[in-house]
N, C-alpha and C positions, 0 to 999 in steps of 0.2 A: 504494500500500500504506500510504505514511503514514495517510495521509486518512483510511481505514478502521479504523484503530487509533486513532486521535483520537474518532472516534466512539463508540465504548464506551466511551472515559472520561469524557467530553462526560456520556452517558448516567448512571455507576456516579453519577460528583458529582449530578446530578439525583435519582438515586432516596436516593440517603446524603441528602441534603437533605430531599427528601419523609417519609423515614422517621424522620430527625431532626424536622421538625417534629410525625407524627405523634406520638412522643415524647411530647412538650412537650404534647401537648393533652392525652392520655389523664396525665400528670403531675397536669395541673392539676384535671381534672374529678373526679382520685383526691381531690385537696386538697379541693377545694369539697365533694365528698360526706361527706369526712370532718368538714370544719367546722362542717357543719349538721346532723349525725346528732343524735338528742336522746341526754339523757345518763341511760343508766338507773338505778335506785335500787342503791343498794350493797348490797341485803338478798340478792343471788344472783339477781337476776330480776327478774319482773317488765317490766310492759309500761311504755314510755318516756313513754306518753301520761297514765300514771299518775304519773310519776315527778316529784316540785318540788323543788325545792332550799328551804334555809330561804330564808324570809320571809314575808312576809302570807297571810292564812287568809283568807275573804272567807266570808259566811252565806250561807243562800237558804233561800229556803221549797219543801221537794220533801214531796208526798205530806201538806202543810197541817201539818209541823214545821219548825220552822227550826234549818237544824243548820250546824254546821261544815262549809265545803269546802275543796279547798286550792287553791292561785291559779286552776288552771285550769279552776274549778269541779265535781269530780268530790267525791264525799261521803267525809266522811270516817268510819268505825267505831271501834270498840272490842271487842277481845276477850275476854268473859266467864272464863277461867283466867287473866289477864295480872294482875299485880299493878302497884301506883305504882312499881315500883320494875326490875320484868323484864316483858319480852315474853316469852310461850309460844307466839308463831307464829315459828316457824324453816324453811330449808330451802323444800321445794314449799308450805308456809303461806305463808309469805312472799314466794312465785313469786304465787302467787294474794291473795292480801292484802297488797300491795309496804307493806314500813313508812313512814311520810313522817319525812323528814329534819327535826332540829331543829338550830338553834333556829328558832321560829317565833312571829307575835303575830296580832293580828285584832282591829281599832281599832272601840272600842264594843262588842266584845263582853265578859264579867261574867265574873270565871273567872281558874283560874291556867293560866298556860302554865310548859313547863319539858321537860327530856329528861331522857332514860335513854340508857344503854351497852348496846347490844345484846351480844347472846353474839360476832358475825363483829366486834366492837369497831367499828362507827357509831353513829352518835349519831340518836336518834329522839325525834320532836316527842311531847311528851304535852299534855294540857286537864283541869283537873281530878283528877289521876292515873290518868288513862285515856292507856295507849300508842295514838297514832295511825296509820292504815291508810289507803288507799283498794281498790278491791276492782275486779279485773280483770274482771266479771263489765258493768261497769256500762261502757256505749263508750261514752257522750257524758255532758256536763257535764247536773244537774239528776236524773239517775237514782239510785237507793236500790236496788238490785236485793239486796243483800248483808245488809239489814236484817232481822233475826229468823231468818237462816239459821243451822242448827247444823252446822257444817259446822268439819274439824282438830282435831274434839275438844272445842269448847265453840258455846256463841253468839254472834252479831254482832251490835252492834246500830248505828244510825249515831248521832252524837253532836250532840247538841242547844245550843246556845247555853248553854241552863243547864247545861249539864256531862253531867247524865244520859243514861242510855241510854234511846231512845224506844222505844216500845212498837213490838212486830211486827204490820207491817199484816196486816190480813182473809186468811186461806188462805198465808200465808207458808209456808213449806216448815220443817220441821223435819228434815230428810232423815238423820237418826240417825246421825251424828257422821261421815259420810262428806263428798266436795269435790258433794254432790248440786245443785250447778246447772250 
């Protein structure tokens, strides 16, 4: 009878161990997925792949302009109602047009950089005095999809090394002040 009762405990310590280790791994794999999750912009939204932290701006030529991008190449815009001073993309604008974080610079490019105080109180990169964007519409680095759309109530345009807003390519949508792409 001993015998037999040593045996289930033999066993309980076995499995308490087992369970205890599986513990430990699902601990860790929580850790590692949380460490490496990207960090999304603080405008309420917003996709993570859009999302930079301040630092460098980098150029490229999309669509035969050369405009601002931010580090990880996605284009940057400008909002036609925004002033030097306020953004007027808030809210689902902002979900769909993530702000980029300031402060930010971009070496050899001609131009002011500098921020503004959003309304949710972060701080957003401008050029020029144009508040800066990237535009959830656009998945990989090099795409302009956001350029000459009227879309939250005014227009987009992407932002050009010279500061200005580039003109809206051939058949651009004008989708009459709705999120039409």
């Amino acid at each position: 009878m001993i015998r037999s009762l040593a045996l289930p405990k033999a066993r309980n310590r076995r499995l308490r161990a087992l369970l205890a280790l599986l513990a430990a791994a699902a601990a860790a794999a929580v850790v590692a997925a949380c460490s490496s999750s990207g960090t999304p912009s603080s405008s309420g939204g917003g996709s993570s792949t859009h999302a930079a932290a301040a630092g460098s701006l980098k150029t490229a030529k999309i669509g035969g302009a050369m405009v601002l991008t931010n580090a990880k190449g996605f284009t940057l815009y400008s909002f036609a109602p925004d002033t030097s001073t306020t953004s007027n993309c808030n809210g689902t604008c902002a979900q769909n047009w993530p702000p980029l974080k300031g402060p930010t610079t971009a070496s050899g490019v001609k131009g002011t950089f500098g921020t503004i105080k959003r309304s949710d109180g972060s701080t957003q990169a401008t050029f020029d005095g144009h508040p800066l964007y990237t535009f959830v519409g656009d998945t990989a680095p090099g795409q302009a999809k956001g350029n000459g759309l009227n879309a939250a109530g005014g227009l987009w345009h992407e932002i050009t090394t010279s500061g200005s807003a580039a003109s809206a390519p051939a058949g651009a949508s004008s989708g009459g002040g709705g999120y039409g792409y």
